[in-house]
Backbone as CSV, one residue per row, in Angstrom:
resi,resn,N_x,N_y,N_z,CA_x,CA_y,CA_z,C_x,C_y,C_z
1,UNK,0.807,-1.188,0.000,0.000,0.000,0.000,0.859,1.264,0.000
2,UNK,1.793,1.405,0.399,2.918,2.380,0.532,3.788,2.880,-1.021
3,UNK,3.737,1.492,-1.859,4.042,1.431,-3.098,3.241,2.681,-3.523
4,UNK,2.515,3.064,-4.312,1.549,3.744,-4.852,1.409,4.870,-4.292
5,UNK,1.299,5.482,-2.964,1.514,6.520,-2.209,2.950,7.154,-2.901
6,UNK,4.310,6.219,-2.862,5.227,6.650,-2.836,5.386,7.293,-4.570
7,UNK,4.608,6.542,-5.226,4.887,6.694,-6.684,4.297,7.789,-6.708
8,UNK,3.220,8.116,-6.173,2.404,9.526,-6.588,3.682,10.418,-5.732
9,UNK,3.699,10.601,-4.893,4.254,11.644,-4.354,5.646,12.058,-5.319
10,UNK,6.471,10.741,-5.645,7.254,11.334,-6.343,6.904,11.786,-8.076
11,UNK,6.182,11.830,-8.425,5.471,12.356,-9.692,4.917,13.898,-9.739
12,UNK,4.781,14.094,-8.150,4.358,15.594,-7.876,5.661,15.927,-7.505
13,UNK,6.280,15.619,-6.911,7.626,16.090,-7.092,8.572,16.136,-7.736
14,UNK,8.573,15.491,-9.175,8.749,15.813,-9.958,8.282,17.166,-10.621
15,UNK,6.778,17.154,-10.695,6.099,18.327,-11.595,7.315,19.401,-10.866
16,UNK,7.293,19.454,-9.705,7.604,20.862,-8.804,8.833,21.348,-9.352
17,UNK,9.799,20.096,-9.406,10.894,20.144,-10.127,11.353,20.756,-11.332
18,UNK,10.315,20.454,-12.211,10.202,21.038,-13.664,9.820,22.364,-13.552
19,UNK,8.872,22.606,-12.495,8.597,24.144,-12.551,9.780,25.046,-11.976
20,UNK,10.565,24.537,-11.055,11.638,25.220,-10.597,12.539,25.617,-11.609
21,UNK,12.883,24.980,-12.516,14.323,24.775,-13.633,13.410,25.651,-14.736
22,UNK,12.433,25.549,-14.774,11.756,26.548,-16.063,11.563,28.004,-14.966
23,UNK,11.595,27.992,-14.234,11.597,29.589,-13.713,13.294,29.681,-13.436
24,UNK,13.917,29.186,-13.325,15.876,28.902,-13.670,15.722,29.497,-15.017
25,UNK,14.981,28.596,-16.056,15.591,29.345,-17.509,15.155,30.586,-17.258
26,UNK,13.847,30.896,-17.238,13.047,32.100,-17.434,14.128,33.300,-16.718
27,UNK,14.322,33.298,-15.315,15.177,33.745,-15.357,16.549,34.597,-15.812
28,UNK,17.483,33.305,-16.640,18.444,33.620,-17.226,18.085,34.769,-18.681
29,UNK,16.872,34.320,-18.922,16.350,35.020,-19.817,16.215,36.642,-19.463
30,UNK,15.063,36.017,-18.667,15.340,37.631,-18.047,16.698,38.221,-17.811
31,UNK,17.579,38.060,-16.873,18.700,38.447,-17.397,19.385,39.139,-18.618
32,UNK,19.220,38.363,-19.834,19.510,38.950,-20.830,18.687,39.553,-21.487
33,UNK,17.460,39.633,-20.919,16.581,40.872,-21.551,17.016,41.990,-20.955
34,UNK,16.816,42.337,-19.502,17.825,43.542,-18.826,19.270,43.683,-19.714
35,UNK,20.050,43.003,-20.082,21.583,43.138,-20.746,20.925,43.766,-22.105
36,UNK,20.484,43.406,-22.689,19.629,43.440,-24.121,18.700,44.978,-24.196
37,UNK,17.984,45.190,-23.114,17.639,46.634,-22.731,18.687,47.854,-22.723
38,UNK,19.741,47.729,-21.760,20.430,48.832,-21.532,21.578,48.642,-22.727
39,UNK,22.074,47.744,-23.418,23.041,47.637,-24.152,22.802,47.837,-25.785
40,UNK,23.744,47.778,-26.601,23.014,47.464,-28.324,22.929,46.144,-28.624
41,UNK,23.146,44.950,-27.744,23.474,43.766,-28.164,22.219,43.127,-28.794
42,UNK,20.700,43.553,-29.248,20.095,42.940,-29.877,20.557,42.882,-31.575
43,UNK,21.332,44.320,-31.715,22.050,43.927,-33.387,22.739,42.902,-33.384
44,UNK,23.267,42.448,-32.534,24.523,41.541,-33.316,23.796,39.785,-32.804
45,UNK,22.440,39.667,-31.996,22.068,38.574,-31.942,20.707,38.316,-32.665
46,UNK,20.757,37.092,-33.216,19.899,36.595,-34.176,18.425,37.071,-33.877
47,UNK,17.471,37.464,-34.334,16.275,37.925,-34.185,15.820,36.795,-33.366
48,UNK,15.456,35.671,-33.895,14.410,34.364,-33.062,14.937,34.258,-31.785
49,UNK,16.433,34.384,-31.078,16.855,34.073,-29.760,16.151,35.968,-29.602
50,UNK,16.483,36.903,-29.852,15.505,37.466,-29.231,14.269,37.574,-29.036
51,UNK,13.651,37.475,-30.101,12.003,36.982,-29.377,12.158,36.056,-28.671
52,UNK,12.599,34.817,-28.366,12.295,33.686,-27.116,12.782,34.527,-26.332
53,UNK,14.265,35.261,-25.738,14.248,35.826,-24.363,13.456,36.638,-24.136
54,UNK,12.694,37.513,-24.641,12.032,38.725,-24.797,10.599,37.838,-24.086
55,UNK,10.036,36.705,-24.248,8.877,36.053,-24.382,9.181,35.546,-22.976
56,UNK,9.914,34.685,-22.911,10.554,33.740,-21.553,11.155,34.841,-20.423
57,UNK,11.475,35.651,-21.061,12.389,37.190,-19.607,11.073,37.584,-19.196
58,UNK,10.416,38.392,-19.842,9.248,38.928,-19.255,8.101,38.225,-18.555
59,UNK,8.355,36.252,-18.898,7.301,35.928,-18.299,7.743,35.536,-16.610
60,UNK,9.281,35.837,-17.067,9.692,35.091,-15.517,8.977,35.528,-14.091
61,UNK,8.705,36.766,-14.217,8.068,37.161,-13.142,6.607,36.515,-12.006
62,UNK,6.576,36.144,-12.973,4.609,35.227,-12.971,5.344,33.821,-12.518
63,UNK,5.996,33.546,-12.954,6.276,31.885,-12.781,7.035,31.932,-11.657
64,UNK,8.020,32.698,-11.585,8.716,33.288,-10.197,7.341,33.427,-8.675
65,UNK,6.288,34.223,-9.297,5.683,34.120,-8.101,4.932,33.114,-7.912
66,UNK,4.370,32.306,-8.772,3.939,31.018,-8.475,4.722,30.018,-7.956
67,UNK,6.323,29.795,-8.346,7.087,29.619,-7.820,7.179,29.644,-5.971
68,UNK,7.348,31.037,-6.057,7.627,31.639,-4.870,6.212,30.930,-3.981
69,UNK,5.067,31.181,-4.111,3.510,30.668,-3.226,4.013,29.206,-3.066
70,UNK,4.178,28.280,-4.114,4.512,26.701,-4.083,5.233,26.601,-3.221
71,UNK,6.827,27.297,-3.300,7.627,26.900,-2.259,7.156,27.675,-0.530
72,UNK,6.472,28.268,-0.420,5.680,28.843,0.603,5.123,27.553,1.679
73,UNK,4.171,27.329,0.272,2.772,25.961,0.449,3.629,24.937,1.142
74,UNK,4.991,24.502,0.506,5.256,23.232,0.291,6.910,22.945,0.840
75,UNK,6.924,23.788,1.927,8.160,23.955,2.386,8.556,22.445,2.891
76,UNK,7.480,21.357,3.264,7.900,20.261,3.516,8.901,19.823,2.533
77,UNK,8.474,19.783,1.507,8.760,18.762,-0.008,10.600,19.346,0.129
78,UNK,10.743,21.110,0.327,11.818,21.302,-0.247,12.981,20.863,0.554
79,UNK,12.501,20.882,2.185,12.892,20.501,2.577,13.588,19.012,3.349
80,UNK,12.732,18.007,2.178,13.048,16.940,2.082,14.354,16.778,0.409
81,UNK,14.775,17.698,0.579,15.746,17.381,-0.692,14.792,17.031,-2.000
82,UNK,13.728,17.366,-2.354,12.852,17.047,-3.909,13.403,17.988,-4.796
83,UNK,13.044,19.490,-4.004,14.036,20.537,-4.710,15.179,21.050,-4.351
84,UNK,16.354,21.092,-4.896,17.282,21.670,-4.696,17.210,23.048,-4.120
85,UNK,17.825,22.771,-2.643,18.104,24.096,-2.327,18.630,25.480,-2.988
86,UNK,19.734,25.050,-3.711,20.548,26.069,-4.187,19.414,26.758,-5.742
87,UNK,18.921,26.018,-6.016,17.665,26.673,-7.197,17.077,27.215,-6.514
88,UNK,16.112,27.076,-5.548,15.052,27.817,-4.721,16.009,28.960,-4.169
89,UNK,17.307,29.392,-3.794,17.444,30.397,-3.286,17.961,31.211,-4.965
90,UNK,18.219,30.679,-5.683,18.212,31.687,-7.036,17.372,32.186,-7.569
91,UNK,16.181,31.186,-7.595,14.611,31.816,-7.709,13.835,32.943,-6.777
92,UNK,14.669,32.894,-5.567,14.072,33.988,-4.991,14.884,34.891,-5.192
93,UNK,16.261,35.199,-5.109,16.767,36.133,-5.402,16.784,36.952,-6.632
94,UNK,16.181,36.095,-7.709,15.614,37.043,-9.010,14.341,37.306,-8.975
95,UNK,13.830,36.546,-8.344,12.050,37.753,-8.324,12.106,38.884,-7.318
96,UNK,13.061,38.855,-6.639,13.562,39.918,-5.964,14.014,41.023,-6.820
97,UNK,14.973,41.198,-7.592,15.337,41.502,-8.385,14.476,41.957,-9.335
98,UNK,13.798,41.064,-9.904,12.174,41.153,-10.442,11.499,42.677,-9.829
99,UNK,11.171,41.908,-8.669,10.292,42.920,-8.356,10.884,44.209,-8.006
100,UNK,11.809,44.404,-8.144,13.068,45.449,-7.941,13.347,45.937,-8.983
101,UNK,13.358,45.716,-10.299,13.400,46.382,-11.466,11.970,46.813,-12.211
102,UNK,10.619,45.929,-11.814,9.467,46.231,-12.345,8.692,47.468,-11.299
103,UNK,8.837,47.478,-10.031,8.053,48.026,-9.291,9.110,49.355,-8.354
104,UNK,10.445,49.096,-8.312,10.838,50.516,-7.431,11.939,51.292,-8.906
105,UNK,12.606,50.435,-9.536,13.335,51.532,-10.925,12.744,51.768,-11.047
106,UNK,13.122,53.437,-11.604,12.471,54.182,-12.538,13.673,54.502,-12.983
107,UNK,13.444,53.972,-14.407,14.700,53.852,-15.501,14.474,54.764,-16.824
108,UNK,14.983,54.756,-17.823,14.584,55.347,-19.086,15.886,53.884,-19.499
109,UNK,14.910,52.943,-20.610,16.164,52.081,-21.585,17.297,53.071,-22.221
110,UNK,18.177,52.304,-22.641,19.182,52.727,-23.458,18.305,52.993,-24.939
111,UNK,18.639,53.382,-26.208,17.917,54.236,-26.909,18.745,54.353,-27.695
């Protein structure tokens, strides 16, 4: 009976997993949308990698905070080693960041 318990649980911990590493990419993305903002470097990179960071940077924020509520909810799981510690503290430190460039800058882009 424990069989089947155990299989589900690790299948949701999996999902959690996948959502962590896609708010990791999203992230990095973001990242280079900020680099890509203040700099000229969208001339010299291929149009299609900029639309995906442009698409994936800006969505990081949303997935970051869903992110952020999950690991809230589910502090058991992370703290059973399902998710990597060292991801969950990068994920928070860029929606930090996040919310630090969307809600207190007040910037003008490069131009």
């Amino acid at each position: 009976m424990e069989q089947p318990e155990q299989e589900q649980a690790k299948k949701r911990a999996g999902k959690l997993r996948i959502l962590f590493r896609l708010a990791f990419i999203c992230n990095i993305f973001f990242i280079v949308c900020i680099i890509m903002r203040y700099t000229t470097a969208p001339r010299y990179i291929p149009q299609p990698l900029v639309e995906l960071a442009v698409i994936l940077g800006w969505l990081a924020p949303v997935i970051n905070l869903i992110n952020f509520v999950l690991a809230l909810l589910l502090l058991s799981r992370i703290r059973n080693k399902q998710v990597p510690v060292w991801l969950l503290y990068v994920n928070i430190i860029c929606f930090l960041l996040q919310i630090y460039f969307f809600f207190i800058l007040k910037d003008v882009p490069y131009t």
